[in-house]
C-alpha positions as CSV (number, residue, x, y, z in Angstrom):
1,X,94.9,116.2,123.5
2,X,92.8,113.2,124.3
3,X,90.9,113.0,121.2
4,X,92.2,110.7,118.1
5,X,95.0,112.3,116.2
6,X,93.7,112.4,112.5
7,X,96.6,111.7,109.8
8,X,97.3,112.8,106.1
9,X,100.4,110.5,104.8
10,X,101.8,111.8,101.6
11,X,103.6,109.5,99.4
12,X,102.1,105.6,98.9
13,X,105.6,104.5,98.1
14,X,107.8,102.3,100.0
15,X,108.2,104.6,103.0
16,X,104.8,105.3,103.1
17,X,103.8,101.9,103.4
18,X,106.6,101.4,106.3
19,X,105.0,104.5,108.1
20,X,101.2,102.7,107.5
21,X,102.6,100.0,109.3
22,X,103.8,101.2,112.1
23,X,100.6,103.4,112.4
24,X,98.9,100.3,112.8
25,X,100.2,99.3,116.1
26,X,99.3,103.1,117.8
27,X,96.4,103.5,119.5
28,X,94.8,107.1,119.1
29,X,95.8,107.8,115.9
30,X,93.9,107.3,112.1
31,X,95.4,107.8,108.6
32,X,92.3,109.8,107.2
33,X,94.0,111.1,104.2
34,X,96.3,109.3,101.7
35,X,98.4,111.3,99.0
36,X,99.9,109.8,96.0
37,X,101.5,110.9,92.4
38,X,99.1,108.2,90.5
39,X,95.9,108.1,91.7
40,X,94.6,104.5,90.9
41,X,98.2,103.2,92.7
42,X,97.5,105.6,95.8
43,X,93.3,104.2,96.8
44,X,94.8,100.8,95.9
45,X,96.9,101.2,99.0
46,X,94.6,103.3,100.6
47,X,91.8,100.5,99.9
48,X,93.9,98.1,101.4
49,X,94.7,100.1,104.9
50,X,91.1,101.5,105.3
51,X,91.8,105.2,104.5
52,X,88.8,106.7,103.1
53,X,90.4,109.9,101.1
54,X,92.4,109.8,98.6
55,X,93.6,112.8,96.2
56,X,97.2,113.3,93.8
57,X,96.8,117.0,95.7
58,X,98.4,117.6,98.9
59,X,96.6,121.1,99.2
60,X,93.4,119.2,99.1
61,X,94.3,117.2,101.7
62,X,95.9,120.3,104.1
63,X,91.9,121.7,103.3
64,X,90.4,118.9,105.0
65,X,89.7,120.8,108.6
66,X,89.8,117.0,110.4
67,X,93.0,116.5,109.6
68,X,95.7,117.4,112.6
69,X,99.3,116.2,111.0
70,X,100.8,115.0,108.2
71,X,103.7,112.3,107.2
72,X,105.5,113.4,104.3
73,X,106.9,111.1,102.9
74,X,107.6,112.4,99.2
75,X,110.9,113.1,96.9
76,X,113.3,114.9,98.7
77,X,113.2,117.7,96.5
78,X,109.8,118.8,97.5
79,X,110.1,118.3,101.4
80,X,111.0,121.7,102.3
81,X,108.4,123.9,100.2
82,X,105.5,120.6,101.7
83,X,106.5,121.1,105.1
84,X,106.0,124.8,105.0
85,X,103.0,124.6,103.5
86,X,102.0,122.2,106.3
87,X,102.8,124.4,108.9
88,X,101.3,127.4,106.8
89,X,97.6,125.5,107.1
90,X,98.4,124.6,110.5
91,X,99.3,121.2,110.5
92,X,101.5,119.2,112.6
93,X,104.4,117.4,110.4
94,X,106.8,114.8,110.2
95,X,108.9,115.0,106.7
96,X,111.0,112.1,106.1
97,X,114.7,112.4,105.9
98,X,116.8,114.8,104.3
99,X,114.2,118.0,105.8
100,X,115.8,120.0,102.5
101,X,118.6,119.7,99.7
102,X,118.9,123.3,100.2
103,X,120.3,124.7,103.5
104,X,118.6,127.8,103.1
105,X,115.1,126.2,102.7
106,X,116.3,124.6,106.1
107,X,116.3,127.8,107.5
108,X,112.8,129.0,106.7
109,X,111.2,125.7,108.0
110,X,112.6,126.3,111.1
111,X,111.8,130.5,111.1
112,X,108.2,129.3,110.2
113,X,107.8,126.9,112.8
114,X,109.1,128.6,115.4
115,X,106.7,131.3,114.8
116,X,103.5,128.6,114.7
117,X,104.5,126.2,117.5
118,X,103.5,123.3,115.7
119,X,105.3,120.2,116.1
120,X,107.6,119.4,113.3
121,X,110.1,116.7,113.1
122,X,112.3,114.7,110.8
123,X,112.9,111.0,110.4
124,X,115.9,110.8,111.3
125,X,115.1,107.1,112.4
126,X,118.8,105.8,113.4
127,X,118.1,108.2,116.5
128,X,115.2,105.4,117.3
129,X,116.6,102.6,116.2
130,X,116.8,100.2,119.0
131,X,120.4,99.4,118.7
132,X,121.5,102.9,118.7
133,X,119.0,103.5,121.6
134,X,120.6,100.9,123.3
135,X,124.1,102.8,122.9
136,X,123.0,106.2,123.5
137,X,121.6,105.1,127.0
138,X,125.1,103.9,127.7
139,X,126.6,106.7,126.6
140,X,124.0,109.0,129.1
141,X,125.1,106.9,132.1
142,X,128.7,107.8,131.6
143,X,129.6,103.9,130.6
144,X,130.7,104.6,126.9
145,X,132.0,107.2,125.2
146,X,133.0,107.1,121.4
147,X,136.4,107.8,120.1
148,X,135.3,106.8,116.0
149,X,132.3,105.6,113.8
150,X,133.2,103.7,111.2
151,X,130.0,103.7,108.8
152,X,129.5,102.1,105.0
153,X,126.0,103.1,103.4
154,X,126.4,100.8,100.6
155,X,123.1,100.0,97.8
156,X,123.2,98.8,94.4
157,X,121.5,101.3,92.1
158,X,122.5,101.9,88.7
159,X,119.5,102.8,87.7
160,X,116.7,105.1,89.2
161,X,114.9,102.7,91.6
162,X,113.2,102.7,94.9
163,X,113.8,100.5,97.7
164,X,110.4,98.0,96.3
165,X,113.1,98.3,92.8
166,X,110.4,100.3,91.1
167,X,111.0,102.9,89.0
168,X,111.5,106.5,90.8
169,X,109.9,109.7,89.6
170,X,113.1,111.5,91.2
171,X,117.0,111.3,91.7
172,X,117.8,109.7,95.5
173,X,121.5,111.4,96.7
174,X,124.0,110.1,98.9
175,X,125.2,113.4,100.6
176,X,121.7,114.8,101.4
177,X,119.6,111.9,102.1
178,X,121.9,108.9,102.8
179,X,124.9,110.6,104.5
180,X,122.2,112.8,106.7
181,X,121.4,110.1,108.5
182,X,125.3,109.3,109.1
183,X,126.0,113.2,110.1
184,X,123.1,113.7,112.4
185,X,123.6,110.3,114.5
186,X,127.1,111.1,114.7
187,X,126.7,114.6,116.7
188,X,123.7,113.2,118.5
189,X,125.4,110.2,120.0
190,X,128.5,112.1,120.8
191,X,126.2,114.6,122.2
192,X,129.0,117.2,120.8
193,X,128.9,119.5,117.5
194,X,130.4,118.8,114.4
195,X,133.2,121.3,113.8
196,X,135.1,119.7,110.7
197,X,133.7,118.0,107.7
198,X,135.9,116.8,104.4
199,X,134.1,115.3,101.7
200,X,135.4,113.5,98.6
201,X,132.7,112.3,95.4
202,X,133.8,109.7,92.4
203,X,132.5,110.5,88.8
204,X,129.4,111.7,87.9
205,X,126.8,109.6,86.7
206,X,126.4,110.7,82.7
207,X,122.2,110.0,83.1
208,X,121.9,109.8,87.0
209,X,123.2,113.2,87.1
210,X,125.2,112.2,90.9
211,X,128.1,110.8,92.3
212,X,127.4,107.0,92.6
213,X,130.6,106.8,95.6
214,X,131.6,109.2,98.1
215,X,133.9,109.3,101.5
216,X,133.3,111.4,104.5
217,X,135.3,112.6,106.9
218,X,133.8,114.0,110.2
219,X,135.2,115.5,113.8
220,X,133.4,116.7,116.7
221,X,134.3,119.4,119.1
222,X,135.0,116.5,121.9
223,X,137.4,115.0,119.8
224,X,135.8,111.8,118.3
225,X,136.1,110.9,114.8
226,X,133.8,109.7,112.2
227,X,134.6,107.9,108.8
228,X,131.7,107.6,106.5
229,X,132.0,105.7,103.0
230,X,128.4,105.4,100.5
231,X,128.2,103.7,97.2
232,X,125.1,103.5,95.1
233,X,127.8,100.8,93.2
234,X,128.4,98.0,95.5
235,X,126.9,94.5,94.2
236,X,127.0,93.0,98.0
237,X,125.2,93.3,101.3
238,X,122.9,96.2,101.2
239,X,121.9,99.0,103.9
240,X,124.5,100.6,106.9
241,X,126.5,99.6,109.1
242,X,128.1,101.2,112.2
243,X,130.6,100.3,113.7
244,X,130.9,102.2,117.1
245,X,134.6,102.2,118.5
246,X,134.2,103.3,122.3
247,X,136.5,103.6,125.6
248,X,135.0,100.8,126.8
249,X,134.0,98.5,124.2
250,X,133.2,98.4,120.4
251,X,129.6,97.6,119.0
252,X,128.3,97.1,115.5
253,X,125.3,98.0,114.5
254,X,123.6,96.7,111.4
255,X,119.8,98.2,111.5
256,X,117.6,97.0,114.5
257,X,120.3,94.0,115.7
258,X,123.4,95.0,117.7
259,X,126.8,92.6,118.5
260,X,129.9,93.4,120.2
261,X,132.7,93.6,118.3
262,X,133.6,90.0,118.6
263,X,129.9,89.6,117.0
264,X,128.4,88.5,120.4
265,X,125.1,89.7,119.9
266,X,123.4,92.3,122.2
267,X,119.7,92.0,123.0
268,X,118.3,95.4,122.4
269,X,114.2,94.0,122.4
270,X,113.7,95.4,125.6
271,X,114.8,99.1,124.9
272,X,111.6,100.3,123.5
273,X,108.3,99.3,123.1
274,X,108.9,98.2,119.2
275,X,111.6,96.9,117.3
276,X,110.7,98.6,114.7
277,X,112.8,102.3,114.1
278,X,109.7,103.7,111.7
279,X,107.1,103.0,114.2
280,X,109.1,104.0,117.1
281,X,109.3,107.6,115.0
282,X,106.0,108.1,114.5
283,X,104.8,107.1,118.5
284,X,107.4,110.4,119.2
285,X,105.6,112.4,116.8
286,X,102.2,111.3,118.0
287,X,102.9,111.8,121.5
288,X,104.7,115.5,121.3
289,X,101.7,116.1,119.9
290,X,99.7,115.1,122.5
291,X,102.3,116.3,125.1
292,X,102.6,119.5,124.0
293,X,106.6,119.7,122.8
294,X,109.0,119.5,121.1
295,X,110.0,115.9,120.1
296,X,113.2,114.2,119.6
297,X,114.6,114.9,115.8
298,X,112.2,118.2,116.1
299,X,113.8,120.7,113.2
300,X,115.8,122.9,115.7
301,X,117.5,119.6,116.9
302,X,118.5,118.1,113.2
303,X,119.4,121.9,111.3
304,X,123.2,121.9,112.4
305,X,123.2,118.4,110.0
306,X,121.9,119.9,106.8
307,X,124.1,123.0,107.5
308,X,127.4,120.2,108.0
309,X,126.1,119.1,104.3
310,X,125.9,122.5,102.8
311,X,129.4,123.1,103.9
312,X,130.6,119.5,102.3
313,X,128.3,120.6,98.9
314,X,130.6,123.7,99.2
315,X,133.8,121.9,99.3
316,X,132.5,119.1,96.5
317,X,131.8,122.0,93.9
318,X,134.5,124.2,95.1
């Protein structure tokens, strides 16, 4: 495919704007079509990118017969039934993390696009993250192998707000969005399956309807270890950190930057062409696209995550 790949991005939000962004900098692709809840918000943004459709209608936008993939990147509790019906009206498609909230619906995504072809993937973005890049290329040359991940997900959100603090039109959740991003990097950099998973939750939120703290357990079939901890309750430093704990060294890993553990820092700006983990997602998608396969974080490749959650949902409400 030589021709320019033509883009639908649902979801004018926060993460759609990263996604926009990162758009920006790859050649032979254009956001045609721009999907959004409120329709004035939605061509405000699209005015500002230079995207000349606009609609509150996803189906209208799958109808467009110039349109050759889609970004969703919309509550999580509609990303399974939106990718199907992306694949259904043959579309490439990229749904932002968690793929389902619902293991099941996991399932059929993956039946449905094995039987069209089409490239689908989720952002999984720690996979592309340049300072986990930079320790999964050590780990493929044999020069690092983890014994334990030590990883806090911590935010401050006591009330239903986005990452721009605006009010959200859904409920975000720490074991199927947050900790997916946890569980999947684990296995991937240990290139070894998870084969236990424990899972404790603190109260409920009365109005929030969730657990605002949570601990994780994890072990994979090599033997490595993984400790998780999320809080929706900590008034501190916000976003994840990693710390990987190796044979050969340790390394911490706070979002694009990377130290050693004696905080030496590691320069990672030569391990991809971006430093940027969103952009760096969307050139894979864009170029298994044009390649022809199936790309990193494909569905088949991130399933065995959402069925490690479903086990720990088990176990919460057992």
């Amino acid at each position: 495919m030589s021709k320019t790949i033509k883009v639908a991005l649902a979801g004018a939000g926060a993460f759609g704007i990263k996604h926009l962004d990162g758009i920006k900098n790859i050649d032979g692709v254009e956001v045609v079509s721009l999907i959004g809840r409120e329709f004035d918000k939605t061509k405000e943004v699209a005015d500002k990118y230079g995207i000349g459709h606009v609609t509150t209608d996803l189906n209208e936008s799958l109808a467009l017969k110039e349109v050759d993939a889609v970004i969703l990147c919309t509550p999580t509790q509609m990303h399974a039934s939106q990718t199907l019906a992306c694949l259904k009206a043959g579309k490439h498609v990229q749904v932002e993390i968690p793929l389902c909230d619902v293991y099941k619906e996991g399932q059929e995504v993956l039946r449905v696009q094995k039987e069209t072809g089409l490239v689908a993937m989720v952002g999984h973005t720690r996979r592309f993250n340049p300072s986990h890049q930079w320790v999964n290329h050590k780990i493929k040359a044999g020069e690092f192998n983890i014994q334990q991940m030590d990883v806090q997900t911590y935010f401050f959100r006591r009330t239903n707000m986005n990452a721009l603090g605006q009010a959200r039109s859904w409920t975000d959740h720490l074991l199927w969005h947050h900790a997916a991003h946890t569980v999947d990097l684990f296995a991937y950099q240990c290139g070894s399956p998870i084969v236990k998973a424990n899972a404790v939750q603190g109260p409920i939120h009365p109005t929030l309807g969730i657990a605002m703290d949570m601990s994780i357990q994890l072990k994979a079939a090599n033997g490595a270890i993984c400790t998780l901890s999320l809080s929706f309750n900590n008034d501190g430093p916000l976003g994840t950190y990693f710390r990987y704990i190796g044979d050969t060294g340790t390394y911490l890993a706070r979002y694009d930057d990377l130290f050693t553990g004696k905080e030496e820092k590691i320069d990672v700006s030569q391990v991809a062409v971006s430093m940027n983990g969103i952009e760096l997602q969307d050139r894979e998608f864009f170029a298994a696209i044009k390649e022809g396969r199936e790309p990193n974080s494909s569905i088949a490749q991130v399933l065995p995550c959402y069925q490690v959650l479903h086990d720990l949902e088990q176990q919460l409400n057992g």
